[in-house]
Structure formats: C-alpha cells, structure tokens
N, C-alpha and C positions, 0 to 999 in steps of 0.2 A: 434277643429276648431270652430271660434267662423261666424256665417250669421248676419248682419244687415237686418232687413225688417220690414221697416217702423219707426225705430225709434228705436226699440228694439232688443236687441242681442239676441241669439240663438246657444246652443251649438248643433254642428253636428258631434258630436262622434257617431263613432261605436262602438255597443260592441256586434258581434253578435255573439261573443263564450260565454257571461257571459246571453245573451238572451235567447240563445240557452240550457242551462243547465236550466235555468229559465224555462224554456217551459215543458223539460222531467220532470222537478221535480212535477211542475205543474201536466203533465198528470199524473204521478207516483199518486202523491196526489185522483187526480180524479179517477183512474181504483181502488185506495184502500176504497173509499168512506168517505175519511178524508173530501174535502171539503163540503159536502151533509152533514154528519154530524154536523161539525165545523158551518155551516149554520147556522143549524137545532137549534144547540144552541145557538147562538147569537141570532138569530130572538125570542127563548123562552126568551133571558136576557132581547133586547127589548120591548116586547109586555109584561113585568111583571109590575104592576100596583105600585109596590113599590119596588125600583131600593135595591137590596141584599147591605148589608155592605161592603161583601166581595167576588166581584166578582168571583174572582179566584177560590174559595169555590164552587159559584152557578155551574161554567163551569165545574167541577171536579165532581161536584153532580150527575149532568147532562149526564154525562159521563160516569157515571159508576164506577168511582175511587175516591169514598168516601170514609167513613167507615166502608161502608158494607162489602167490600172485603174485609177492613183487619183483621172484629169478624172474616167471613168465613175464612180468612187463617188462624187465629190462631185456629180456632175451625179443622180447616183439621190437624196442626199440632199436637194439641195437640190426635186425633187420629191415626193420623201415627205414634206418641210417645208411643201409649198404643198398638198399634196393633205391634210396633217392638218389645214389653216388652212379649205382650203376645205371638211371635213366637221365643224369644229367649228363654221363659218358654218350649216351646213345643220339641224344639232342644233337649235342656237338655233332655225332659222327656224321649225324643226316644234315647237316649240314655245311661240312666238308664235301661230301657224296651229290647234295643237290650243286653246289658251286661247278665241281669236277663233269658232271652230267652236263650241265650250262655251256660249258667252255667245246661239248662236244656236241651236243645237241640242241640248238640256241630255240625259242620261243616264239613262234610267228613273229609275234612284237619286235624280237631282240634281230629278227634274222635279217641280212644284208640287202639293200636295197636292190641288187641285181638279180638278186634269187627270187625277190617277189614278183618280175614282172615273169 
C-alpha cells in the first residue's frame, strides 16, 4: 500500500512476521556477543591508519580464524597421528606380553589336569 504525503509516496507494508524473526536473530546475535565483537572489529578496520588490501583477511585476523589455527590444527593432528601409532604399538605389545605370560603362567582353565587335583 502505497501513502502520498506531501508530494511523496510511501510504502505502508507490513512485515511484522519477517520483523519479528529479524529482532530474535538480532537478540540471538547479541546474548552470543557476535555483534560487540563484529563492532569491535570494524571500529579496529576503521581507526587503522592504512586501510588492509584485503579486508576480509584483516576481519578474519582479527578474529581469530587466520593461520594460526590452521599450524595449530595441523600441529594437533599430526600428534594425535603419532600418539594413535604410538598406542597401536602398545596394543600389540600387551599382547605379545599377555601370550608370553600365558605360556608361563597358564590360567586355572588353561592349567594341566594333574596340577588341579
């Protein structure tokens, strides 16, 4: 619905269901402290004295979700790599070790039928 006033038109739609999701997402946004953050760095993009090539870069810096996290993930991976290597080594060995023990010190069950009477 279109108002005339003054000379000028004016749409008078409602949209107070697409308002209304706007608002929750909005406060969603705020109780997680996205927009306090999200602020936080644009006010540092503005206030830099020599505007970044690549902004998107700067915001992602800023954030937390540069490079650094991806040496750290790969430096976590590649120890959770070696720490699974080094506990599939140990699997094994305990079970070399229970075989060896067996062969020495056999199991009620396993033991000779002379020995049990």
């Amino acid at each position: 619905m279109l108002i005339r006033l003054a000379g000028t038109f004016y749409c008078c739609c409602v949209f107070k269901a697409s308002d209304s999701k706007r608002e929750q997402f909005r406060r969603y946004l705020e109780k997680g402290g996205v927009m306090d953050s999200l602020t936080g760095v644009l006010v540092a993009l503005y206030e830099q004295p020599e505007k970044p090539n690549n902004a998107l870069d700067f915001l992602k810096q800023q954030l937390g979700a540069a490079g650094e996290e991806v040496e750290e993930t790969q430096a976590l991976q590649q120890e959770l790599a070696k720490l699974r290597d080094q506990c599939d080594h140990l699997v094994e060995e305990n079970k070399e070790l229970r075989a060896r023990l067996q062969r020495y010190e056999p199991t009620p069950e396993n033991a000779p039928a002379a020995e049990k009477n």
